[in-house]
LODOKOL-471494 format. One line per 5 residues: their letters; for each residue x, y, z of C-alpha. Coordinates in Angstrom, 2 decimals. Layout:
a) X,Y,Z  ...
% end
This chain:
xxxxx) -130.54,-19.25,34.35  -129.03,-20.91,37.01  -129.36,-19.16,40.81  -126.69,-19.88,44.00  -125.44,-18.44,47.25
xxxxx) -122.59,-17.60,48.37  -120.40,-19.86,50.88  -117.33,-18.22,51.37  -115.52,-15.13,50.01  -111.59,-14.20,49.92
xxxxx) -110.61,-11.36,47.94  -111.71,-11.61,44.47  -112.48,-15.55,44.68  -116.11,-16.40,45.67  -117.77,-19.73,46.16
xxxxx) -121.50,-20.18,45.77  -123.51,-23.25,45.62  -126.36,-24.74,44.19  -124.84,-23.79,40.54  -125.01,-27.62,39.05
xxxxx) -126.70,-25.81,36.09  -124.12,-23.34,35.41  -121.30,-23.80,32.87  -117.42,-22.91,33.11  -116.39,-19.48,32.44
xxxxx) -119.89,-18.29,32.61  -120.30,-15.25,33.77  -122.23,-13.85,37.16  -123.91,-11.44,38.78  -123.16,-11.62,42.86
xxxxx) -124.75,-10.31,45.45  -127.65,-7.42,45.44  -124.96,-5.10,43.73  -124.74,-7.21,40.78  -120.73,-7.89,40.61
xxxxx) -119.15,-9.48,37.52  -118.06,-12.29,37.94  -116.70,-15.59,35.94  -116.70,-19.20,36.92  -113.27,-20.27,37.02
xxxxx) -113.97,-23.64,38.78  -117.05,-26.33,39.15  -116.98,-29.04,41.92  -120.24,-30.86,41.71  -123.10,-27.97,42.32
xxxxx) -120.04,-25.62,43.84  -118.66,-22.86,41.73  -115.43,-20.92,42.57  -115.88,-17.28,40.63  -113.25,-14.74,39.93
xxxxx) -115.36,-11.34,40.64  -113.76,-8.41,38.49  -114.74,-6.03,41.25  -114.17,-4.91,44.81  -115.61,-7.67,47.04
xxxxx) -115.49,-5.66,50.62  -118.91,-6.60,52.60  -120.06,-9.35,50.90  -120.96,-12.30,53.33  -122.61,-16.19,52.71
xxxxx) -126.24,-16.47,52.18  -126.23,-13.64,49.15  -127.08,-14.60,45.91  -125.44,-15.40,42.83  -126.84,-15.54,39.29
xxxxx) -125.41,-16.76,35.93  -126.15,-14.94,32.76  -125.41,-18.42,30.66  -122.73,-16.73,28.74  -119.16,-16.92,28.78
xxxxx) -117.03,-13.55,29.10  -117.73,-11.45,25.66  -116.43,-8.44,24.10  -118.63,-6.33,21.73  -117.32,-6.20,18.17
xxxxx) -118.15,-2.81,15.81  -118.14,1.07,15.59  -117.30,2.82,18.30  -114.35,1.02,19.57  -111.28,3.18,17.89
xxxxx) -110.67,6.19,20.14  -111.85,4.63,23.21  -110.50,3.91,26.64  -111.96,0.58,28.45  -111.24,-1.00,31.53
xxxxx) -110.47,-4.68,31.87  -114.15,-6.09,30.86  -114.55,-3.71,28.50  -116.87,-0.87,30.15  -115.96,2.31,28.59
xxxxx) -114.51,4.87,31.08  -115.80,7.92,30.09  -119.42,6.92,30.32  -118.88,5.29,33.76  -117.68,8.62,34.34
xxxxx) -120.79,10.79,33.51  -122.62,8.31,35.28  -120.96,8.33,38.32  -118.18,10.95,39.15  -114.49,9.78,38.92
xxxxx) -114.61,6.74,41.48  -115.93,3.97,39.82  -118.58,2.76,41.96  -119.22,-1.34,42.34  -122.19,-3.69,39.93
xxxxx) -122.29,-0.48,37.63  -123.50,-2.03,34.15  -123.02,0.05,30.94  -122.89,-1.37,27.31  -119.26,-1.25,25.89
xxxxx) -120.66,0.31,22.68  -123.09,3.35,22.30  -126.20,1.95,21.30  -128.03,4.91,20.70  -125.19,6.37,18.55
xxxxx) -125.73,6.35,14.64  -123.27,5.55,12.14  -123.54,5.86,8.54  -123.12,2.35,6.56  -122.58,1.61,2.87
xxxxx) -122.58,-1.34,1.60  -120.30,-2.90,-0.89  -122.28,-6.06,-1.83  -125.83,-6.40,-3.94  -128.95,-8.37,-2.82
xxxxx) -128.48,-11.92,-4.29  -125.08,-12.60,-3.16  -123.48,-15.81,-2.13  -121.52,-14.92,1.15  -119.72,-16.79,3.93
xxxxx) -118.67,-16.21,7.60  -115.93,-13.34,6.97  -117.22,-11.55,4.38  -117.12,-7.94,4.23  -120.35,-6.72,3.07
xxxxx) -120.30,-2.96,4.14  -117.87,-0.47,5.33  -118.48,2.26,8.25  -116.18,5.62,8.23  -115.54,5.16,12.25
xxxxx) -112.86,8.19,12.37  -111.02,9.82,9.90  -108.06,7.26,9.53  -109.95,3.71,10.12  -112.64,2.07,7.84
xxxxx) -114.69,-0.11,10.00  -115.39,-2.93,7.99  -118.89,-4.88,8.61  -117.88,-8.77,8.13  -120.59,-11.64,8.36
xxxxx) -119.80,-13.28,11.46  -119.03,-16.55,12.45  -120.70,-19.42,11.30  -123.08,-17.80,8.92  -122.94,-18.79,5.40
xxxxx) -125.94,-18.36,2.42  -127.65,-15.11,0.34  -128.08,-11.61,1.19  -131.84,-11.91,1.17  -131.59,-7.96,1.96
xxxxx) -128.58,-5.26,2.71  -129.73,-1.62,3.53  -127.93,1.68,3.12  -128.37,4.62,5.39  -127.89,5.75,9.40
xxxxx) -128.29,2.68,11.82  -126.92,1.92,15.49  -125.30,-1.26,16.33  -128.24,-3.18,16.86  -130.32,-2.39,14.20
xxxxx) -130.34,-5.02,11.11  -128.36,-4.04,8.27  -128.67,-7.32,6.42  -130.45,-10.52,6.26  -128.85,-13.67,5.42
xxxxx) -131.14,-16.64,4.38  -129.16,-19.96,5.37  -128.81,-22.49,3.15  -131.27,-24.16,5.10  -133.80,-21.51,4.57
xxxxx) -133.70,-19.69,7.85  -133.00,-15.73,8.02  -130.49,-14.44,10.24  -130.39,-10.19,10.71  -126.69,-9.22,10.26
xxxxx) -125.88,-6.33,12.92  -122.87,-4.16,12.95  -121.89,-5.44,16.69  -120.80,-8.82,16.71  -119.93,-10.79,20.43
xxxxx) -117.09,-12.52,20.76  -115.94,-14.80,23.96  -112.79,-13.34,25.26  -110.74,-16.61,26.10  -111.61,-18.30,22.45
xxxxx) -108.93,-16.55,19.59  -110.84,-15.32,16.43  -110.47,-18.41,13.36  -108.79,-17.58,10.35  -107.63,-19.56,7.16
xxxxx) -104.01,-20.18,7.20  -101.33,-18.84,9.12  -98.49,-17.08,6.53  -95.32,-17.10,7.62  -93.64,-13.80,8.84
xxxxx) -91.27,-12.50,6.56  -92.26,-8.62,6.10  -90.49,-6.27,8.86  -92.68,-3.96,11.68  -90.63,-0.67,10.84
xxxxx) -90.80,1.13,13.97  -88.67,3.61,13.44  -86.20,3.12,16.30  -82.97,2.12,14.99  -81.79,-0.02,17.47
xxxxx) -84.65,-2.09,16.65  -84.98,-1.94,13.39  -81.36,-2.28,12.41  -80.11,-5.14,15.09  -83.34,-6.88,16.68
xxxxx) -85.88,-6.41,14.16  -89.38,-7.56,14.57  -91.48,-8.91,11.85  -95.53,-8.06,11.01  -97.00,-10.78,12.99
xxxxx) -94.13,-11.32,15.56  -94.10,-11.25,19.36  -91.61,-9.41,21.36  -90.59,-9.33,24.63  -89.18,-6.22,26.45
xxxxx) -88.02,-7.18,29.92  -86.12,-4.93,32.25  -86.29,-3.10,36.01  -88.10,0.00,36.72  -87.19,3.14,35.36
xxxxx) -85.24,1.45,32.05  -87.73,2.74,29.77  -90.09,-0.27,29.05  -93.33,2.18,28.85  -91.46,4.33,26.52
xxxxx) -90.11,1.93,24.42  -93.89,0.75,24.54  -95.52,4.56,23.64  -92.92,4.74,20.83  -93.75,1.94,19.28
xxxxx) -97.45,2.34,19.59  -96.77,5.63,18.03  -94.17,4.79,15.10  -94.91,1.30,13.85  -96.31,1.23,11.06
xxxxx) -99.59,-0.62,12.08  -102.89,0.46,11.34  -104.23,-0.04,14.34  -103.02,-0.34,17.90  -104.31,-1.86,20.67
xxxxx) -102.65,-0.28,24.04  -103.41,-2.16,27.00  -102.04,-1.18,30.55  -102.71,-4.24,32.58  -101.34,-3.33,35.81
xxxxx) -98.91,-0.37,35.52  -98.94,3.01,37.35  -101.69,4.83,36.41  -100.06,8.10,35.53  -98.64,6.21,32.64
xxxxx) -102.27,5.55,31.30  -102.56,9.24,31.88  -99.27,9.57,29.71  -100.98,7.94,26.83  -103.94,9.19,27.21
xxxxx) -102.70,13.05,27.24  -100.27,12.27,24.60  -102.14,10.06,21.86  -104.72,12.85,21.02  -102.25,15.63,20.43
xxxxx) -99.54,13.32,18.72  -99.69,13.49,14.97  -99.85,10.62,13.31  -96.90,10.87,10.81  -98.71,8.82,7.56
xxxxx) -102.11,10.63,8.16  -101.39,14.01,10.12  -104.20,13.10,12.06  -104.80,12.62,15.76  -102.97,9.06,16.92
xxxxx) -106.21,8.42,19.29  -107.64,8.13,15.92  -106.45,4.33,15.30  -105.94,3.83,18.74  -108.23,1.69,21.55
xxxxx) -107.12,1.71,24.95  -107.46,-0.46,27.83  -106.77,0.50,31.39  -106.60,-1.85,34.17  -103.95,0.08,36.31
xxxxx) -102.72,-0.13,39.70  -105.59,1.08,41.83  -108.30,-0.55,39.81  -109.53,-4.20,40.84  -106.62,-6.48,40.76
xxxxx) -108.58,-9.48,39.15  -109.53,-7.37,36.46  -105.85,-7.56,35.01  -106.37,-11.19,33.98  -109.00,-10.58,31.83
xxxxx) -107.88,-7.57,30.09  -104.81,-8.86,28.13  -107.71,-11.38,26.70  -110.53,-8.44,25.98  -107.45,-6.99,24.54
xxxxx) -106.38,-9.14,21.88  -110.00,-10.19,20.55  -110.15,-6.52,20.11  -107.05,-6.10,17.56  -107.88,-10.37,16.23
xxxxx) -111.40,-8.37,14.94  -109.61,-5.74,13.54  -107.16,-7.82,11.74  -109.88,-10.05,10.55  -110.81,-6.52,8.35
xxxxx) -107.34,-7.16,6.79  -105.56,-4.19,8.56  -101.92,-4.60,10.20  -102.48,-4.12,14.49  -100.12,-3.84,17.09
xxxxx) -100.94,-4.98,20.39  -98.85,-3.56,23.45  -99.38,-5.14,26.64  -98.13,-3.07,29.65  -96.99,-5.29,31.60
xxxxx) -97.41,-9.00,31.69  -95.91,-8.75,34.97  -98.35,-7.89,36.63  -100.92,-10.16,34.74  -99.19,-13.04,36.04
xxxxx) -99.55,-11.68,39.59  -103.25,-11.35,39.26  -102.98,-15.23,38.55  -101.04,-16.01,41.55  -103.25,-14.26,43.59
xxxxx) -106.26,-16.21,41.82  -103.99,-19.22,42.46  -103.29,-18.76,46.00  -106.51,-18.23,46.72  -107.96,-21.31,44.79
xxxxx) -105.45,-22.91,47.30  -103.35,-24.88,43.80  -100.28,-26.29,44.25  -98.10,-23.41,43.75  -95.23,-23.99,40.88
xxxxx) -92.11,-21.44,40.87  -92.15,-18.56,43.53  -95.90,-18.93,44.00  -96.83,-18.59,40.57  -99.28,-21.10,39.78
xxxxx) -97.64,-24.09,37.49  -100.00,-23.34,34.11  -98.41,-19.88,34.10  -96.35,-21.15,31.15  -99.18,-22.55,29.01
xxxxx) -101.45,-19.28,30.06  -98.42,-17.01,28.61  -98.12,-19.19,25.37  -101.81,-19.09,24.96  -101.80,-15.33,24.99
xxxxx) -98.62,-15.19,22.53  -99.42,-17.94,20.30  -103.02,-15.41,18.76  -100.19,-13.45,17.69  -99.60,-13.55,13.97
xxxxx) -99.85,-13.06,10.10  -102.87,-14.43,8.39  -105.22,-15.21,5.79  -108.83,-14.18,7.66  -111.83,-15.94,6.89
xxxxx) -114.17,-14.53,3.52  -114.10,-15.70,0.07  -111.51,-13.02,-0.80  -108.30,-14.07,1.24  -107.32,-11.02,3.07
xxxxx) -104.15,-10.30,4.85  -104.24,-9.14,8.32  -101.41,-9.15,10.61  -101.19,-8.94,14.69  -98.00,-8.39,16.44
xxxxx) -98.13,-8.76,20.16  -95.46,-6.43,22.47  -95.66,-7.29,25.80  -93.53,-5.26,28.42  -92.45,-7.69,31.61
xxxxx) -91.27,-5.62,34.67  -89.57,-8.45,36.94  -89.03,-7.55,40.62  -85.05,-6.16,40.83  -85.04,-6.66,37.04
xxxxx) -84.03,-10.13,37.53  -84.91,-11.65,33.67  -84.22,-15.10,35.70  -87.73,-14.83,37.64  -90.86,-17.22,36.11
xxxxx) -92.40,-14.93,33.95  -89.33,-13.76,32.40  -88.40,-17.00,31.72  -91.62,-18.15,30.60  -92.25,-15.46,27.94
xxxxx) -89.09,-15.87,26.31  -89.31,-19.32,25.65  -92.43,-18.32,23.79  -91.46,-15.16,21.91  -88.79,-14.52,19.06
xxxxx) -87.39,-10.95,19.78  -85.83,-9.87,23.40  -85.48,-6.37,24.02  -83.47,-6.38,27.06  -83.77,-3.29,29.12
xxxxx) -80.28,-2.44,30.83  -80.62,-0.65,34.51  -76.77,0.66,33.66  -77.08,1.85,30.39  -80.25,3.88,31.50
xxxxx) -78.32,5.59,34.36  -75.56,6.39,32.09  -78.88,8.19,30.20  -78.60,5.77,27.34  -82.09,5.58,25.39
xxxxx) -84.04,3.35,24.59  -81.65,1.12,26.84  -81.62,-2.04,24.95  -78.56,-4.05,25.25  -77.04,-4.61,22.11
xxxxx) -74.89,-7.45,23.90  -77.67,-9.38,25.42  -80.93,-8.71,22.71  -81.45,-10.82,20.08  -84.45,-11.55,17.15
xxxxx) -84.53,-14.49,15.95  -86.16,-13.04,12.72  -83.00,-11.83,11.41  -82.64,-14.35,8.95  -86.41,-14.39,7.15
xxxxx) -85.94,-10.25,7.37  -82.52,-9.64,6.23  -83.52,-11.17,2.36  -86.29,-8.07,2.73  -84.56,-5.89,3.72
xxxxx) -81.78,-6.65,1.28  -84.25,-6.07,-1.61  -85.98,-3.23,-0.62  -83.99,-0.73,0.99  -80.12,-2.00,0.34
xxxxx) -78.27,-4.90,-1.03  -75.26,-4.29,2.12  -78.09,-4.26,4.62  -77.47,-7.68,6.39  -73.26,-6.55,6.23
xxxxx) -73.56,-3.82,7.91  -75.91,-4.68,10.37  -73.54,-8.08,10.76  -70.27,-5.62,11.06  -71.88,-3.09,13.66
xxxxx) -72.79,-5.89,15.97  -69.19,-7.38,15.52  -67.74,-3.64,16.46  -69.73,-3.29,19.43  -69.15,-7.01,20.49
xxxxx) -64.87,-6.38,19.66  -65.55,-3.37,21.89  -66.76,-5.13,25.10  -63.58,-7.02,24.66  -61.43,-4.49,24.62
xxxxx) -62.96,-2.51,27.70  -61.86,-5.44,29.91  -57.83,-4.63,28.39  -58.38,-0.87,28.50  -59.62,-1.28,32.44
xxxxx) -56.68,-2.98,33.21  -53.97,-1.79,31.21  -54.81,1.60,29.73  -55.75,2.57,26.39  -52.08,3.21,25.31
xxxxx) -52.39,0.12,25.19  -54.24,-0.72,22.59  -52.49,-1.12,18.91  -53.88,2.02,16.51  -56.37,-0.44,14.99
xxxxx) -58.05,-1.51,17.83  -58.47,2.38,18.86  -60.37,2.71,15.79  -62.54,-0.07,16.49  -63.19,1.37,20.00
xxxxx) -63.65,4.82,18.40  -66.28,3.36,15.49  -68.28,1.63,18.26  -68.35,4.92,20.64  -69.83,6.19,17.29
xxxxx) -72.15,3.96,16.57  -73.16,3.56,20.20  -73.74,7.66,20.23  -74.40,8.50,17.21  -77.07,5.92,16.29
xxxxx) -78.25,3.53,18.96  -78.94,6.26,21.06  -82.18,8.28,20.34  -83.79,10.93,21.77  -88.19,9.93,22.31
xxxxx) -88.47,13.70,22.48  -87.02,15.22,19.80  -88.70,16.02,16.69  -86.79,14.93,14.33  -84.79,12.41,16.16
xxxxx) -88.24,10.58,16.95  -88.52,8.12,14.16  -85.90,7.62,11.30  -87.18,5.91,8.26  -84.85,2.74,6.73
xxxxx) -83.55,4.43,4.13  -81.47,7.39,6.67  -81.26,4.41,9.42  -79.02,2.81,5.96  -77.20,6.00,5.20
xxxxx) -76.25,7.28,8.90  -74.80,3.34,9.35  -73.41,3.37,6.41  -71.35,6.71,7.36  -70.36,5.02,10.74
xxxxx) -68.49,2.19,8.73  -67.81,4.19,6.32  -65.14,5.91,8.96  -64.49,2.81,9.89  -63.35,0.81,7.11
xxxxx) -60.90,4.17,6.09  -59.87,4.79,9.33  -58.60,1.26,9.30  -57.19,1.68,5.68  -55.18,5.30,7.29
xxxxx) -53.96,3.58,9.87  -52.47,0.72,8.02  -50.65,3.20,5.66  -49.07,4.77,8.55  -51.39,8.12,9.29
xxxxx) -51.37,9.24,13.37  -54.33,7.93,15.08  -55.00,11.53,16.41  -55.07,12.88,12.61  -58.29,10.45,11.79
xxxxx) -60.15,11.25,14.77  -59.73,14.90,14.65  -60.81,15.35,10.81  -63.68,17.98,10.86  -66.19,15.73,9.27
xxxxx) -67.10,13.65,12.62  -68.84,16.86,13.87  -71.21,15.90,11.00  -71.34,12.38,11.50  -72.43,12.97,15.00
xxxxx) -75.18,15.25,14.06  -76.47,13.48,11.05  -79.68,11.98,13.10  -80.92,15.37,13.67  -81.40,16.18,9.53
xxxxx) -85.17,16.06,8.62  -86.37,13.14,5.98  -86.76,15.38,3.41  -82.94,16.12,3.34  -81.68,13.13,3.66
xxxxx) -80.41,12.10,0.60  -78.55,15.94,-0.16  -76.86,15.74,3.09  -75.70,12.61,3.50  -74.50,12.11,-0.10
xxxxx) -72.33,15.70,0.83  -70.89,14.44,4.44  -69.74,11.33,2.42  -67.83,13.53,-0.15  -66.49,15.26,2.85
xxxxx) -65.43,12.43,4.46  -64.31,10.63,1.70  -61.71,13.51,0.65  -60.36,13.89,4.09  -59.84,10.41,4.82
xxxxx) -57.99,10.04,1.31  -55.89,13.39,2.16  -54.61,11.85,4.92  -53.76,8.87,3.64  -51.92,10.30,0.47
xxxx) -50.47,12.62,3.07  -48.75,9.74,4.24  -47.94,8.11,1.25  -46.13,10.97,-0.19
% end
């Protein structure tokens, strides 16, 4: 255990010498009021230390210990349902402990240790295992099985395996090693943060992330495994888009972490996650959830460190073989923790002050993203798709971090300041988004929910391109203007811009639309579409098509519950398809 002093403090960076003996990213204890810390730096016996806590009346001469360890997270029952801050101390005991303020060098174990859960195992005694293996399961809430995996690096017999009521530090296994020594298997395993979880092989992604919300399932889908970016200024909707998707996609877990934001949106989550109903279970969505709060008034430095505990939180959980969605709220302000650290470090700064690894930092974060074989003798299939929201200053996508991020990730959500004053939800702009999935998803999506998938998603985007074009002539000239056509195009995108891109986060069946009505209410839109176009061309007034009483029903068709979908929609089609064809005949005769 090495022992220092301090030499100089600014803000959340602290130098103490006399640490030749301590290691990088190790982390310390300064001062009397034991403060976390981790070594960022070493030069020669002098260690520069990102503390993870308030650093107000500290002063040179105070000492500074290292535990020998790098930065860990605790790995095993008792992390679903719970809210952490950035190093992974669980808020509600720090509350008990010490009122609402969270008081400085406060030390509490991230998981209950004297908490008991009930473990069965599903191996014998005699069994070959290796690191990965899943040798007992844990009921941890209604919804997720905690699954007990040999950890890293251990391979041999299961000299013994237990049954029964034990806590997380209590042996529920022994291993003999192949070279004869016994190792106790726990339920907790430690993890360092900064290190991502191995696996076997990395699978391509080729399976869609349904979320539900049919601007991004239909144009900019994102695939199990994928990374996403959703960019835009304040008040566009990024925390929303964010809450829906933590509450739609269809992952089994999700990992929400709010590095940074307001801390009324925490409060958001946090009120709303425990009475939302899960809609595959019916139970509570705190159920599958874990939280992590780092927000606005809690220590700045923290931030950095919490997108990491994050995501070796949902990497364990994946490991078990379970699909996990990882929302980080907002990158944004992870970076600026950085350039604060960077400043202060006194680094040559790289792009408006941001230090020149930001880049590499981002990519490292992105790049644990993914689908994947985990470790074990059985080849499981876990998946980890990362969501991370980036709020730049002025909504300027042109700033570093913007820029950074999407050279890493495959789908931009862009978040539109205009199109969320004109109260247009979620505000992604169809012109400007893109996923660069499309390809590897369409051939699903194509098999399992409709062979025209790909051409209608392909002839919606071309409508609502056509349309931009034809504002610019209607601006200028009018839209008498415009040849009968071209009106219909404009009045098919109007359409499909109301009547299906925008959806209501609030509503209860407007919510979430499953693939199969997200297929039938586009399919409607073009539908109109393709027959307007045919009524026009055999002469019918362009005032007759859009006045036929069947639009009413269009309009309203993403307000019919799941269970009548297919009765409905099959009886606005009739409807539509006789009154297109009476008008058309109409003119004919």
């Amino acid at each position: 255990m090495s022992q220092g002093t301090i030499v100089k403090v600014s803000g959340p960076l602290v130098i103490a010498e006399g640490m030749r003996d301590a290691n990088m990213f190790d982390v310390v204890r300064v001062s009397e009021h034991r403060l976390i810390g981790e070594i960022i730096e070493m030069h020669g016996d002098k260690a520069s230390i990102q503390v993870y806590e308030e650093t107000a009346g500290l002063g040179p001469g105070e000492p500074v210990v290292s535990t020998g360890a790098p930065l860990s997270v605790e790995l095993g029952p008792g992390l679903i349902g719970t809210i952490f801050d950035g190093i992974q101390r669980p808020l509600e005991e720090m509350r008990k402990r010490v009122g609402s303020n969270i008081t400085r060098g406060i030390e509490i174990d991230p998981l209950d240790r004297t908490k008991k859960w009930k473990f069965k195992p599903v191996m014998k005694k005699g069994a070959k295992v290796v690191a990965g293996d899943i040798i007992g399961v844990v009921q941890e809430t209604i919804i997720v099985e905690h699954r007990i995996m040999i950890p890293y690096g251990v391979e041999g017999t299961l000299e013994e395996i237990y049954s029964g009521e034990f806590t997380v530090e209590d042996a529920v296994a022994v291993v003999r090693k192949n070279n004869g020594e016994k190792v106790d298997i726990k339920m907790m395993q430690k993890w360092p943060v900064r290190r991502g979880r191995p696996y076997r092989e990395k699978l391509p992604p080729d399976v869609p992330m349904v979320t539900g919300q049919r601007v991004i399932d239909t144009l900019f889908p994102i695939a199990k495994g994928g990374v996403a970016a959703v960019p835009g200024p304040f008040g566009s909707g990024k925390t929303i888009v964010q809450h829906q998707l933590a509450k739609w996609a269809d992952a089994d877990i999700v990992v929400y972490i709010g590095c940074g934001e307001r801390g009324n949106e925490m409060t958001d989550v946090l009120m709303e996650f425990p009475e939302l109903k899960d809609p595959r279970t019916g139970e509570s969505l705190m159920k599958r959830t874990v939280l992590i709060a780092n927000t606005s008034d809690m220590p700045v430095a923290a931030r950095e460190a919490s997108i990491y505990t994050g995501i070796t939180i949902a990497e364990y959980f994946r490991d078990m073989g379970y699909n996990v969605a990882l929302m980080a709220d907002s990158t944004s302000r992870w970076a600026e923790a950085l350039r604060e650290m960077s400043g202060r470090l006194e680094e040559m700064p790289g792009e408006e002050g941001y230090p020149a690894y930001l880049a590499s930092r981002l990519a490292q974060f992105y790049e644990r993203a993914g689908r994947v074989i985990s470790l074990g003798s059985e080849g499981r299939e876990g998946t980890l798709s990362v969501i991370g929201a980036v709020s730049p200053p002025g909504g300027d996508i042109s700033e570093p971090v913007s820029q950074a991020t999407l050279r890493i990730v495959k789908v931009f959500w862009g978040l539109d300041s205009s199109l969320a004053y004109r109260r247009h939800f979620p505000a992604i702009n169809w012109l400007q988004s893109y996923s660069l999935y499309l390809d590897r998803l369409d051939e699903w999506m194509n098999e399992n929910v409709a062979r025209d998938w790909s051409v209608l998603r392909t002839d919606a985007l071309r409508i609502l391109q056509e349309e931009s074009e034809l504002e610019e002539i209607v601006r200028l000239v009018g839209i008498d203007a415009l040849s009968a056509s071209d009106r219909v195009t404009l009045e098919a995108a109007k359409s499909i811009r109301e009547d299906y891109l925008h959806q209501n986060a609030f509503h209860d069946v407007d919510t979430y639309t499953s693939l199969n009505k997200q297929y039938r209410m586009l399919k409607l839109i073009l539908s109109f579409y393709y027959k307007g176009r045919k009524a026009v061309e055999s002469g019918a007034d362009i005032r007759d098509i859009f006045a036929i009483p069947v639009r009413e029903r269009i309009g309203r068709a993403k307000y019919v519950p799941e269970d009548q979908v297919n009765s409905v929609f099959e009886s606005i089609e009739t409807e539509l398809n006789q009154q297109m064809d009476a008008l058309i005949s109409k003119e004919v005769e």
